[in-house]
C-alpha positions as CSV (number, residue, x, y, z in Angstrom):
1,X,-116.0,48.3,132.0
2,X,-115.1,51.5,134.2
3,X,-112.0,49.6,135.4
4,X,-110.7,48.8,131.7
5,X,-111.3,52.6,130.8
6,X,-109.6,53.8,134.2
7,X,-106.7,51.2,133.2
8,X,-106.4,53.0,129.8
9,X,-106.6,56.7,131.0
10,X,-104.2,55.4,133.5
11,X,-101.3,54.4,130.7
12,X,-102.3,57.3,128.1
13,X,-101.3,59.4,131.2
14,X,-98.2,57.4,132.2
15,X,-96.8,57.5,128.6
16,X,-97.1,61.6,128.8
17,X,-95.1,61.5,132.0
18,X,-91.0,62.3,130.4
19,X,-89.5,59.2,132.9
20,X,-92.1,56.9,131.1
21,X,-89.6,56.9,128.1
22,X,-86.6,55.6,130.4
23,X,-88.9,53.3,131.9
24,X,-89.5,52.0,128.4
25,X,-86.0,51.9,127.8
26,X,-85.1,50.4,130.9
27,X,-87.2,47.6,130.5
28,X,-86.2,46.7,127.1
29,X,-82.9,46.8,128.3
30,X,-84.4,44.0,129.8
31,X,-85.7,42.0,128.0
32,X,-82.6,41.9,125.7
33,X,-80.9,40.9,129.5
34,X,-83.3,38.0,129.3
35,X,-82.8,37.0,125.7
36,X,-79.3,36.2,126.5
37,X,-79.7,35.0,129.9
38,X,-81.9,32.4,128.3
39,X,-79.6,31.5,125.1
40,X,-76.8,31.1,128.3
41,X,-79.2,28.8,130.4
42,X,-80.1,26.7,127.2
43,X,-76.5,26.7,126.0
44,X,-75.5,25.1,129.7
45,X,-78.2,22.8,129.7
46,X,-76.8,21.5,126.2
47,X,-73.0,21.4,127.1
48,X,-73.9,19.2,129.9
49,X,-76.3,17.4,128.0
50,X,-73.6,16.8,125.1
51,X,-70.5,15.8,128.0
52,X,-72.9,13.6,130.2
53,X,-73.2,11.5,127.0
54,X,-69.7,11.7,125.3
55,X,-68.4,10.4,129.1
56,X,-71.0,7.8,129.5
57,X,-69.3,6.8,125.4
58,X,-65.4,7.0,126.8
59,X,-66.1,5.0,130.5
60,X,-67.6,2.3,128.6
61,X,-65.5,1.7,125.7
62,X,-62.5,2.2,128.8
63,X,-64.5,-0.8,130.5
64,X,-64.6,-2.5,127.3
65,X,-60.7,-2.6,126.6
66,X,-60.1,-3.6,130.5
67,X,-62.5,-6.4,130.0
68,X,-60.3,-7.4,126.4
69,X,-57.4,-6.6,128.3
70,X,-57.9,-8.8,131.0
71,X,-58.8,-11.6,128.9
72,X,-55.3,-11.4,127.0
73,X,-53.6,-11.2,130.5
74,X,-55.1,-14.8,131.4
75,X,-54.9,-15.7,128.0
76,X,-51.1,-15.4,128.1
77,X,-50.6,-16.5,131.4
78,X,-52.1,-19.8,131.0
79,X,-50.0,-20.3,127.9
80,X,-47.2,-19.4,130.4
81,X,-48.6,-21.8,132.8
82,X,-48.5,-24.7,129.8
83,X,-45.0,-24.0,129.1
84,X,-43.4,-24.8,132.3
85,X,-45.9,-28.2,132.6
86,X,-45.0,-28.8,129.8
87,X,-41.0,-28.7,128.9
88,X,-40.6,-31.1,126.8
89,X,-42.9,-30.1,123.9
90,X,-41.3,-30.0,120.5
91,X,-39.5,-26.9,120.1
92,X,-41.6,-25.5,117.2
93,X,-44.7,-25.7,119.5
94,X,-42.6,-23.7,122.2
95,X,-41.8,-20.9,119.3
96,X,-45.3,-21.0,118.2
97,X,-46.9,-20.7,122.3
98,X,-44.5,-18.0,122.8
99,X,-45.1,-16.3,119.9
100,X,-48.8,-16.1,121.2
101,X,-47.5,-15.2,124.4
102,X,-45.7,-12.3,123.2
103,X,-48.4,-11.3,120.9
104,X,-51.3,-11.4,123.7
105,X,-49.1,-9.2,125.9
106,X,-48.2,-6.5,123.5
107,X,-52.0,-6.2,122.8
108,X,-52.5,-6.0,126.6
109,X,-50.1,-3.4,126.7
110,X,-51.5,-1.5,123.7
111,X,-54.7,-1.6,125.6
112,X,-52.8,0.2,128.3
113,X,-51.8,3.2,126.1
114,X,-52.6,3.5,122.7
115,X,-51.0,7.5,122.2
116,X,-50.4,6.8,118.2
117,X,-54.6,5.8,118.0
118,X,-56.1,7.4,121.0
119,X,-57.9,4.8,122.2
120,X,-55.9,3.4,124.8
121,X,-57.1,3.0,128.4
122,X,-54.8,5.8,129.6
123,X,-55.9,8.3,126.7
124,X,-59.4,7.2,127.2
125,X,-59.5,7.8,130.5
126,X,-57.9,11.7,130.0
127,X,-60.8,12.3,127.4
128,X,-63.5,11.2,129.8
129,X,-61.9,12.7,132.9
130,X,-61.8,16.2,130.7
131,X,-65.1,15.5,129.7
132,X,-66.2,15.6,133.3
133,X,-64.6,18.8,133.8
134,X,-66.2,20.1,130.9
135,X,-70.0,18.4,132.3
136,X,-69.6,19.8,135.7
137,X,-68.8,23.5,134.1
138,X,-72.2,23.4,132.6
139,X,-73.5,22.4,135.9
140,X,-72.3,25.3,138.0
141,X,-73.3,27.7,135.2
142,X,-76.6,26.7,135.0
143,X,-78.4,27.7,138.3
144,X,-76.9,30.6,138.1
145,X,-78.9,31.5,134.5
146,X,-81.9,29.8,135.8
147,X,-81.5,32.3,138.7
148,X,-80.6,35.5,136.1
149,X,-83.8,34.8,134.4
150,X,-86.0,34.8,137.0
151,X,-84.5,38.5,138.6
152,X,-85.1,39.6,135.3
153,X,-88.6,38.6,134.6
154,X,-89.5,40.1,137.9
155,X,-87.4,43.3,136.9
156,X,-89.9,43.7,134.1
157,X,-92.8,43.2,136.2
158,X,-91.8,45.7,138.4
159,X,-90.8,48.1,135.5
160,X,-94.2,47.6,133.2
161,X,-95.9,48.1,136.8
162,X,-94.5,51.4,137.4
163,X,-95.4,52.3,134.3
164,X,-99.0,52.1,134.9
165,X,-99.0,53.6,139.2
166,X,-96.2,55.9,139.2
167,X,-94.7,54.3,142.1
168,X,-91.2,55.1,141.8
169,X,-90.4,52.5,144.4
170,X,-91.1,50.0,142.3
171,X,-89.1,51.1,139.4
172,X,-86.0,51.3,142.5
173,X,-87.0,47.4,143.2
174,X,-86.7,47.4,139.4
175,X,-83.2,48.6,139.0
176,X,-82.0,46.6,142.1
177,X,-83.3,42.9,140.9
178,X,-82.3,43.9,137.6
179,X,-78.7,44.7,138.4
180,X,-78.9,41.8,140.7
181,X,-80.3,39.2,137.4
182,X,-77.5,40.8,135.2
183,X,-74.6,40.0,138.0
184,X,-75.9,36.3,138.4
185,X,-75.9,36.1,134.4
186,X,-72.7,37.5,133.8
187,X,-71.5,35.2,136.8
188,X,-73.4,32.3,134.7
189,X,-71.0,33.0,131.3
190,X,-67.5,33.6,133.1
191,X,-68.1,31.9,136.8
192,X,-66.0,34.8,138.5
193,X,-67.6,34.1,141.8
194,X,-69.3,31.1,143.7
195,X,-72.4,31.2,145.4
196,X,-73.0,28.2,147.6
197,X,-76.6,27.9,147.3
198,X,-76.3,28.1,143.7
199,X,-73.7,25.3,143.1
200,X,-74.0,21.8,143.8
């Protein structure tokens, strides 16, 4: 009981003290630092949550039309291949295989590249390779949040601790992990710098 009572007389006299005010201010400073250092961090996790799954969507329907292209490839080429064992076939059969053949190889093609639908192999390919880009953003932004947030919880700590011992050292630790936390979160939103640990 003595020790809650001591703890009590302890912050009545702290909040009389004028640099107790600051302190307050300072550390909800803070905790506003850490409201956006954790909508950053869940945005990141998101993004690459989001890209991871829109690439995986592209590379397979990409695999998909390579698979369907290949199969019109060989489709046409042993049509090709009966044409020439075959040269005497009545010439409306010839018209009609080559026909095919044409058609089979214009669908291969359109497989290739596809600009006026999007969906070619080529285009495909650009959307999942910008995708990746996108996905591999997230990734170097997120340690670098998950980092933030931790400075800045300890930056409270160290703040709410002064507070209650007077130990101006601790509201110096304070300041310094707390600049520190707001560098690595504003390095987390615009990626000015790389920190090798941090980044994968």
């Amino acid at each position: 009981m003595a020790d809650a009572a001591e703890l009590h007389e302890n912050i009545q006299e702290a909040q009389e003290k004028p640099q107790t005010k600051w302190i307050g201010v300072w550390i909800a400073i803070l905790a506003v630092l850490l409201a956006i250092t954790g909508m950053g961090g869940s945005n990141s996790m998101k993004d690459m949550i989001n890209a991871n799954v829109e690439v995986t969507n592209y590379w397979a329907f990409f695999q998909a039309k390579n698979i369907r292209q290949t199969e019109f490839r060989l489709a046409a080429d042993r049509l090709e291949v009966d044409l020439a064992l075959n040269p005497n076939l009545p010439e409306a059969t010839k018209k009609d295989i080559e026909a095919r053949i044409k058609r089979y190889k214009d669908t291969a093609a359109r497989y290739e590249s596809d600009p006026k639908e999007g969906d070619g192999k080529k285009e495909l390919m650009a959307k999942a390779r910008a995708l990746e880009a996108e996905r591999a953003k997230a990734q170097r932004r997120d340690p670098y949040f998950d980092f933030a947030e931790a400075l800045i919880q300890i930056a409270i700590v160290l703040a709410s601790v002064t507070i209650i011992t007077g130990a101006m050292s601790l509201l110096i630790g304070s300041l310094g992990v707390g600049v520190l936390g707001t560098l690595l979160m504003l390095n987390g939103y615009m990626l000015w710098f790389k920190i090798g640990l941090l980044e994968p």
